[in-house]
Wavefront OBJ file of the C-alpha trace (Angstrom):
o trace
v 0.000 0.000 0.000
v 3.096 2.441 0.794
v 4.780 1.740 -2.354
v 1.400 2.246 -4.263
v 0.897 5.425 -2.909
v 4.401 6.801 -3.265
v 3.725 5.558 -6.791
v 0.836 8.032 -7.065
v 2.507 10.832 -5.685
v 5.468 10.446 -7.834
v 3.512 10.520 -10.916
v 1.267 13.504 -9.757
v 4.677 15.757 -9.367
v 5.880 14.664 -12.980
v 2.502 15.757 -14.383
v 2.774 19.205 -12.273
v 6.458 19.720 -13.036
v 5.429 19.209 -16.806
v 2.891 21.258 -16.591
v 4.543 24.180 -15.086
v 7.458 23.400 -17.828
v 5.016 23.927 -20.282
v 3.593 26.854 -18.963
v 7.071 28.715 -19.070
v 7.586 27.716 -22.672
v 4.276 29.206 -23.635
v 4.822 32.263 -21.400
v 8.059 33.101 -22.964
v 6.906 32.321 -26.456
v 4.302 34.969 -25.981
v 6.695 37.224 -24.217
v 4.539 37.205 -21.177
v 7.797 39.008 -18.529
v 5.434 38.710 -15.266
v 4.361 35.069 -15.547
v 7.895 34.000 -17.190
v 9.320 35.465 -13.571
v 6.793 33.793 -11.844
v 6.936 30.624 -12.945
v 10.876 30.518 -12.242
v 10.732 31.909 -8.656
v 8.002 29.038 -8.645
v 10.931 26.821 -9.328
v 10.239 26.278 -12.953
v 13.650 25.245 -14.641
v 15.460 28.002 -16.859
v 16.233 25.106 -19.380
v 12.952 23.547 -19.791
v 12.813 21.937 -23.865
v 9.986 21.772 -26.273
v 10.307 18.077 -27.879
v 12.354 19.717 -30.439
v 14.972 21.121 -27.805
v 14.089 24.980 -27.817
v 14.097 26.188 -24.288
v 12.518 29.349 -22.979
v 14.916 31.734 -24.177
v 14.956 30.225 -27.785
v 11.887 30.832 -28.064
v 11.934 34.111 -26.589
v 14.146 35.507 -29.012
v 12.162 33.923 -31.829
v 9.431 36.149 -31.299
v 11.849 39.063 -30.870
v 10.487 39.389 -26.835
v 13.561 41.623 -25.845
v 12.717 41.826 -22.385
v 11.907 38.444 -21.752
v 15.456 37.256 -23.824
v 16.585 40.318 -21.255
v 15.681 38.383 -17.813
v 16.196 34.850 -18.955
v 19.666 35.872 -20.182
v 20.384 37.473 -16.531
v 19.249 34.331 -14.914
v 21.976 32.102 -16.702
v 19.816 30.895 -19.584
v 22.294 28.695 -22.265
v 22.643 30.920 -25.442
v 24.016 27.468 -27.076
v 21.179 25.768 -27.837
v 20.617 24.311 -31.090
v 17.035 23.672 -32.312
v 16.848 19.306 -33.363
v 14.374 19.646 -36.006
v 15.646 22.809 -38.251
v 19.588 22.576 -36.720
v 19.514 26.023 -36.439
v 21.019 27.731 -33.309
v 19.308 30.994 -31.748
v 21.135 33.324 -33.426
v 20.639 32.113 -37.180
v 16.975 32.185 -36.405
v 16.687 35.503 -34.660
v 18.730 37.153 -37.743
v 16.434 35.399 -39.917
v 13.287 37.209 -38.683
v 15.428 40.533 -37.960
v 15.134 40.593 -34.778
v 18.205 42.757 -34.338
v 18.165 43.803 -30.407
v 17.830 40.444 -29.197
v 20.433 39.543 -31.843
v 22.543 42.015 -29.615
v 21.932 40.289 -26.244
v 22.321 37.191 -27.376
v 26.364 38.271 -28.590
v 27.233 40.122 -25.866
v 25.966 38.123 -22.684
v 26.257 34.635 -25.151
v 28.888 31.904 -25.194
v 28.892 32.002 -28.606
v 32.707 31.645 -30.576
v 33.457 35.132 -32.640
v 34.332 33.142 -35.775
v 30.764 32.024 -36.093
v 28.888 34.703 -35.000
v 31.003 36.893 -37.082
v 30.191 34.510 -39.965
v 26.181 34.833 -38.895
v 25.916 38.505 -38.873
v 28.457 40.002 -41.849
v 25.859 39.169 -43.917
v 22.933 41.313 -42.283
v 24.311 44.480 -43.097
v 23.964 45.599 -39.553
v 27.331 47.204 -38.345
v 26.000 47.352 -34.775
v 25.975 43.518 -34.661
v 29.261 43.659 -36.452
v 30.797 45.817 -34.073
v 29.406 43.632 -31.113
v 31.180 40.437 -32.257
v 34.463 42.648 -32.790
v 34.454 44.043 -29.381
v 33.402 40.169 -28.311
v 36.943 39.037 -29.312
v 39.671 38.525 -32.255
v 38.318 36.826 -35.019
v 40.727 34.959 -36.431
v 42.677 36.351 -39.460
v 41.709 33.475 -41.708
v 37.914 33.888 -40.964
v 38.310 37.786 -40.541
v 39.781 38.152 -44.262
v 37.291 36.176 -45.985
v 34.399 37.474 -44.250
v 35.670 41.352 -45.379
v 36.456 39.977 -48.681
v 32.749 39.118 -48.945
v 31.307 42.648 -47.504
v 33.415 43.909 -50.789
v 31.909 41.756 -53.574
v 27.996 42.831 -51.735
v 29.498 46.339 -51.616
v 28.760 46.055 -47.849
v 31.064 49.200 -47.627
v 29.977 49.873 -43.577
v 30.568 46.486 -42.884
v 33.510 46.060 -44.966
v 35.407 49.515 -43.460
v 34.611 47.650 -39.623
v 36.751 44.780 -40.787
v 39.611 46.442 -42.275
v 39.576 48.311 -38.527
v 39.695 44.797 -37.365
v 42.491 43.886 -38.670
v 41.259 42.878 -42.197
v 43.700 42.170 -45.027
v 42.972 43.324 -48.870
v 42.163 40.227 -50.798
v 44.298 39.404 -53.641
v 43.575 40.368 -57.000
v 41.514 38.308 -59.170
v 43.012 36.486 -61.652
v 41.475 37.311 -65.435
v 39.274 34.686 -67.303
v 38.714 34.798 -71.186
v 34.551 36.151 -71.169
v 34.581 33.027 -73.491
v 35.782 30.847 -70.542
v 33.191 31.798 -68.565
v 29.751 31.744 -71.045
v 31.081 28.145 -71.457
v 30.157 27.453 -67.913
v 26.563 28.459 -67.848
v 24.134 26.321 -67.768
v 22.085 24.170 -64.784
v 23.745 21.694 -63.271
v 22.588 18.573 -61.055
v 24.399 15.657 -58.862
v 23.339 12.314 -58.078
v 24.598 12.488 -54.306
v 22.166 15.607 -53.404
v 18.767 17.376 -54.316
v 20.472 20.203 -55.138
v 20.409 22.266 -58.473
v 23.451 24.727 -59.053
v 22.223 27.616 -62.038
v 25.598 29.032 -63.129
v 25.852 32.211 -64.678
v 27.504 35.472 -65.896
v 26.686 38.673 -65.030
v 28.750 42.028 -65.451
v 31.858 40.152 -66.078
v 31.866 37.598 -63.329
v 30.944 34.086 -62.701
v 27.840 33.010 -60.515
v 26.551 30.570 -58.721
v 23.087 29.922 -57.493
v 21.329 26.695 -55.899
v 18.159 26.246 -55.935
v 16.015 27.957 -53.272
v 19.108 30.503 -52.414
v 20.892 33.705 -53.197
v 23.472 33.558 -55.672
v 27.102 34.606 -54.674
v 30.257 34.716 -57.215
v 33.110 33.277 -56.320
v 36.888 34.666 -57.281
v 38.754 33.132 -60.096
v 42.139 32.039 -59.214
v 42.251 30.258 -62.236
v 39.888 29.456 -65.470
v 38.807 26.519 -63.753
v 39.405 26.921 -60.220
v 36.931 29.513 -58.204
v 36.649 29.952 -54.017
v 34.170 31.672 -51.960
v 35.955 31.956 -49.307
v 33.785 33.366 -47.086
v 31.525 30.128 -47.297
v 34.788 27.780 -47.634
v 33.508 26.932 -51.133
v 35.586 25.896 -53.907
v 34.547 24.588 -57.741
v 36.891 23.556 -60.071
v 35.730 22.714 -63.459
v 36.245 19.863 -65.130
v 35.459 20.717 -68.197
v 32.780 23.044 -70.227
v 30.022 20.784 -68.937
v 30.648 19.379 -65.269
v 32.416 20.706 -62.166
v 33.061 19.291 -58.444
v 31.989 21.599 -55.788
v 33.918 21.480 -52.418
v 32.979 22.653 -48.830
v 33.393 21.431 -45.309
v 35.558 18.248 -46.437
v 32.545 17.286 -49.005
v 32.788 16.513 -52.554
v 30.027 16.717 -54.898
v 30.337 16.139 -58.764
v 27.783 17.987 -61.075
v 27.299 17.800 -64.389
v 25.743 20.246 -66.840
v 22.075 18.932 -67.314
v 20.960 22.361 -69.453
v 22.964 24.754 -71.048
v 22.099 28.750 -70.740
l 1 2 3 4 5 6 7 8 9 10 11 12 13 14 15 16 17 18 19 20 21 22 23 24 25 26 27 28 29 30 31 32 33 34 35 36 37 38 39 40 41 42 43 44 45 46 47 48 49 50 51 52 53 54 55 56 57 58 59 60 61 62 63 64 65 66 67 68 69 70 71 72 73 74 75 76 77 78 79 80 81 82 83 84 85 86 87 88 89 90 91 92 93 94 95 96 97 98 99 100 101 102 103 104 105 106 107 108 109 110 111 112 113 114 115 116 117 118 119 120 121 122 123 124 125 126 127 128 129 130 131 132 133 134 135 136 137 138 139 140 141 142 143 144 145 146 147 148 149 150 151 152 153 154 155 156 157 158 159 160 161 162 163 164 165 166 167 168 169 170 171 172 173 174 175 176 177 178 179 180 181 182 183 184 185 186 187 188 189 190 191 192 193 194 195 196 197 198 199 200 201 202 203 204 205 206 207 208 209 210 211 212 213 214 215 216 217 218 219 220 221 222 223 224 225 226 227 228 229 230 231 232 233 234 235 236 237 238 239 240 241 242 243 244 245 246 247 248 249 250 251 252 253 254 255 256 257 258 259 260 261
């Protein structure tokens, strides 16, 4: 009869603590400040999870709730949380939906490294964030120079003249293709190893790249058939007028011209 009852009261905790777990994810998705405080002076845990691993704070800053990203960030909340059905960390998603402030917070009082971060934000065109990251810490050179390299092919010029403070270094020169060269390339291209279409093109001179569903970028000759993006640690080298091999983060993927431009 003891154990039986113990048994009851054991399960009738786990269904409170859940519910009160719940109750603090809701509250902070709706940016609700007074019961979020509440609930955690109630003893609710900082680090409750949604199935898919967002806590209180991710999904805080989500909805661009400053002052609730404000108090869970002062209470120790983890900024390294990745989300286990998108992959996406905090910060990629509260860039995503511009939500610039908390973007802010989350740098400065985050554990976040500055070579990532720095990576997440160039691209925003927000020199604020920028200059949040830089006062973070030294990005590394590697990682600093392609990231200002990138600012100056998207004519980022606020961006671009905060990394040169930084310590930037002026890319090399690009070396000159034959326009010939580089009409031969275009055309859409497709892999067996991924769903991925790659549309390359020319445009003003220069050779782009565009996969499906995404924003094209161009990466810098450094030969006729060798091109990086550094900033994205991207590198194609042509094979020939009708197939290349793309490389990024130790990956190899072959593609071969399926229709020409």
């Amino acid at each position: 009869m003891y154990r039986c009852v113990c048994l009851v009261l054991a399960t009738a905790l786990l269904l409170v603590a859940g519910d009160v777990n719940e109750d603090l994810l809701n509250a902070a998705r709706k940016g609700d400040l007074d019961t979020v405080k509440a609930l955690i002076d109630k003893g609710a845990p900082v680090e409750a999870k949604t199935p898919y691993g967002q806590t209180p704070l991710y999904l805080a800053a989500m909805s661009g709730h400053d002052a609730v990203v404000q108090y869970l960030l002062e209470k120790g909340a983890k900024t390294d949380i990745t989300d286990t059905f998108y992959k996406a960390s905090i910060l990629i998603f509260v860039l995503e939906r511009k939500h610039y402030s908390v973007a802010k917070m989350l740098i400065a009082k985050g554990s976040g490294k500055v070579d990532d971060e720095l990576k997440e934000v160039a691209d925003t065109d927000q020199t604020d964030l920028v200059q949040a990251v830089i006062q973070k810490g030294q990005p590394s050179q590697k990682v600093l120079d392609a990231i200002y390299e990138g600012a100056l092919d998207r004519k980022k010029t606020a961006v671009a003249e905060l990394l040169k403070k930084a310590g930037a270094h002026e890319p090399p020169p690009a070396v000159a293709v034959d326009a010939k060269v580089l009409e031969s390339y275009a055309g859409t291209y497709k892999t067996e190893q991924i769903p991925l279409d790659i549309k390359v093109f020319v445009k003003e001179g220069k050779l782009y790249l565009q996969a499906t569903g995404q924003d094209s970028f161009s990466p810098k000759p450094k030969s006729a058939t060798v091109y990086e993006y550094r900033e994205f640690g991207v590198v194609v080298e042509f094979d020939s007028a009708s197939s290349f091999t793309l490389k990024q983060g130790g990956g190899a993927f072959k593609f071969k011209k399926a229709v020409a431009q």
